[in-house]
C-alpha positions as CSV (number, residue, x, y, z in Angstrom):
1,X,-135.2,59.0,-60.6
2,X,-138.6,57.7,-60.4
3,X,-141.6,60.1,-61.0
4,X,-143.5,62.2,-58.9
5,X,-147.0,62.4,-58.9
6,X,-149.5,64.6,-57.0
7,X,-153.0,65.8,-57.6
8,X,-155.3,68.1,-56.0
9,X,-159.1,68.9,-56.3
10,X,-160.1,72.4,-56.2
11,X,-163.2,74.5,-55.5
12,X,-164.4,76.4,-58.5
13,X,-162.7,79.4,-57.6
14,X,-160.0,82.3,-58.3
15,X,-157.8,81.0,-55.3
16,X,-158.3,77.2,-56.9
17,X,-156.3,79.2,-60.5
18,X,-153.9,80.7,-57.8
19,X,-152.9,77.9,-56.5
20,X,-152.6,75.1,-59.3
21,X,-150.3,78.3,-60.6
22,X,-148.2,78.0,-57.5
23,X,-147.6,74.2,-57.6
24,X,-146.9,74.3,-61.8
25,X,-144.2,77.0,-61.0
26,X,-143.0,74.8,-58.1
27,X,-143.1,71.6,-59.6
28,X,-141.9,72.8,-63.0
29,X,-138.7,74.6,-60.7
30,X,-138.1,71.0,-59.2
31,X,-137.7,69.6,-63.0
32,X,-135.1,71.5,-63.9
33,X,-136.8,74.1,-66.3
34,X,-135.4,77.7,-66.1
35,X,-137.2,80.6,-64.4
36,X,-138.6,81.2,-68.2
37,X,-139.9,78.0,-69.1
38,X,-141.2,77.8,-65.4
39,X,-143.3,80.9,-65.9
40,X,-144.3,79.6,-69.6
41,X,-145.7,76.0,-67.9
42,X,-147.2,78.2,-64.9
43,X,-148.9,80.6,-67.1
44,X,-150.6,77.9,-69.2
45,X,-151.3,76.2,-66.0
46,X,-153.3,79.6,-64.9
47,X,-155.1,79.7,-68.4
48,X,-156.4,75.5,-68.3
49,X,-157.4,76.7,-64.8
50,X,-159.4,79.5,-65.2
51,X,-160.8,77.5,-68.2
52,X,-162.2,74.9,-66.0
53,X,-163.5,77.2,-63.4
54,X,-165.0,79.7,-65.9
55,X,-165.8,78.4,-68.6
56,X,-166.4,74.4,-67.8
57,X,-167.7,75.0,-64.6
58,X,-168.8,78.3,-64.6
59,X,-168.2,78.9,-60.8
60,X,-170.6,76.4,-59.6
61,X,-170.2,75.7,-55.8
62,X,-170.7,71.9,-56.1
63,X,-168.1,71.3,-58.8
64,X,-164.8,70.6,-58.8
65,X,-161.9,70.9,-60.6
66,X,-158.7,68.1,-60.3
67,X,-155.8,68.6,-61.1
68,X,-152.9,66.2,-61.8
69,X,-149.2,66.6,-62.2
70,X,-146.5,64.0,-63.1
71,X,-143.0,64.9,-62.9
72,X,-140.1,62.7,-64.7
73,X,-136.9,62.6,-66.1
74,X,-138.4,63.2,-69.3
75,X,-141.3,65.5,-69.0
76,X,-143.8,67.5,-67.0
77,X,-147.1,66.1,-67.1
78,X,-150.3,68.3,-65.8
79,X,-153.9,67.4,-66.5
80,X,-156.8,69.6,-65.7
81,X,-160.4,68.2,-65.5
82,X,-163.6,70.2,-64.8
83,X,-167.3,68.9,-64.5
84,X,-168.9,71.2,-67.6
85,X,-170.5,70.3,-70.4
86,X,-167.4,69.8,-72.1
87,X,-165.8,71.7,-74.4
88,X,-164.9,70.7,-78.4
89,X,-161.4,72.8,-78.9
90,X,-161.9,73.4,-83.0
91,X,-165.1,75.4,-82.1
92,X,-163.0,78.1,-79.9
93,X,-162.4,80.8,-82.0
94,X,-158.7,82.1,-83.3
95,X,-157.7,84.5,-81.1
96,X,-155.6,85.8,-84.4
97,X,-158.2,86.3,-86.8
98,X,-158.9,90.1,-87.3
99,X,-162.5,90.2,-85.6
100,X,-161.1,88.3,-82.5
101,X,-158.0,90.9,-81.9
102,X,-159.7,93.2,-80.0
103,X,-161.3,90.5,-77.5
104,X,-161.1,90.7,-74.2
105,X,-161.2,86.7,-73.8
106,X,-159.7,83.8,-76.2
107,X,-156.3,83.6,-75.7
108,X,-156.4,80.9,-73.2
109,X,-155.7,78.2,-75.6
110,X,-153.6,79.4,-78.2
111,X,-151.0,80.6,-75.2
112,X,-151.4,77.1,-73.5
113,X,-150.4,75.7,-77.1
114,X,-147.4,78.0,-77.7
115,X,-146.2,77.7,-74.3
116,X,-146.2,73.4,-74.3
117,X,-144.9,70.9,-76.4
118,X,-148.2,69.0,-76.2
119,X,-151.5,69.7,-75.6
120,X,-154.9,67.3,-75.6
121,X,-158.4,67.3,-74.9
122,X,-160.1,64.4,-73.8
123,X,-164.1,64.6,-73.2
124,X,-164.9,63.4,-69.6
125,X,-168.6,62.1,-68.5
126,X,-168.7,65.1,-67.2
127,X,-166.3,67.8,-68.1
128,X,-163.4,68.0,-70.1
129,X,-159.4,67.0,-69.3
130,X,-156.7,68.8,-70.9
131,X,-153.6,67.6,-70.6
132,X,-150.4,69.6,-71.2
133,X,-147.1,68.3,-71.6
134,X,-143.2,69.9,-71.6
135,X,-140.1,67.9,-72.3
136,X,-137.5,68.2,-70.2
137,X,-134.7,69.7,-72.1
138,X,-130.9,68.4,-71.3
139,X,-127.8,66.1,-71.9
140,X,-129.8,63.3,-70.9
141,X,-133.0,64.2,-71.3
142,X,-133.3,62.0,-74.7
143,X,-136.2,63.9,-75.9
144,X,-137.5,67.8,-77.0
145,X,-139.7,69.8,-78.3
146,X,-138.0,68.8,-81.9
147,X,-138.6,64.8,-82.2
148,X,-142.0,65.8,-80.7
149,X,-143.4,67.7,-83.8
């Protein structure tokens, strides 16, 4: 099976989070991940989203965000890039430390992390791309979450 690839770019908006949401579920369905895992990869679809729109481009009108999925026999692939400022990922606080718990925001990234087997930032001129990856988990899959840590 070759791989799939689609990417769409998206308003800065709540129906922009809505629907990269909808294709992660979709696409992640198509791969062969269970209704669980497919909520897991949708939810920290949502979070990278709302990210972008929020936080990197903080709803501006002219900026977009793209995102990118790559479907294999090995792994899901999804990238999400915004036009902000950028973002460094060791200066976002932990949403476990005591004076966080309360916090209404700051969970974004540490769900993203727990719900993926990989997870990178990469500084854009503008913006910032993360890119999340799961393994596709099988007889033949050949890889997992294991080898990956």
């Amino acid at each position: 099976m070759d791989a799939t690839r689609v990417s769409y770019t998206l308003e800065s908006s709540l129906a922009s989070v809505n629907k990269a949401e909808q294709t992660a579920a979709e696409l992640a369905a198509k791969s062969g991940f269970d209704d669980d895992e497919c909520g897991r990869i949708s939810m920290a679809v949502r979070e990278a989203t709302v990210n972008a729109v929020l936080h990197g481009n903080h709803y501006e009108p002219g900026k977009r965000v793209t995102i990118f999925f790559e479907s294999t026999p090995q792994a899901l692939t999804i990238a999400v890039r915004d036009e902000g400022p950028g973002v460094d990922p060791k200066a976002v606080p932990d949403p476990l430390a005591p004076e966080n718990l309360l916090k209404q925001s700051g969970r974004g990234i540490f769900l993203i992390r727990a719900f993926m087997d990989e997870v990178r930032f990469r500084t854009m001129d503008p913006g910032t791309e993360l890119t999340m990856i799961k393994f596709v988990r099988g007889p033949n899959s050949g890889s997992g979450k294991e080898a990956h840590q």
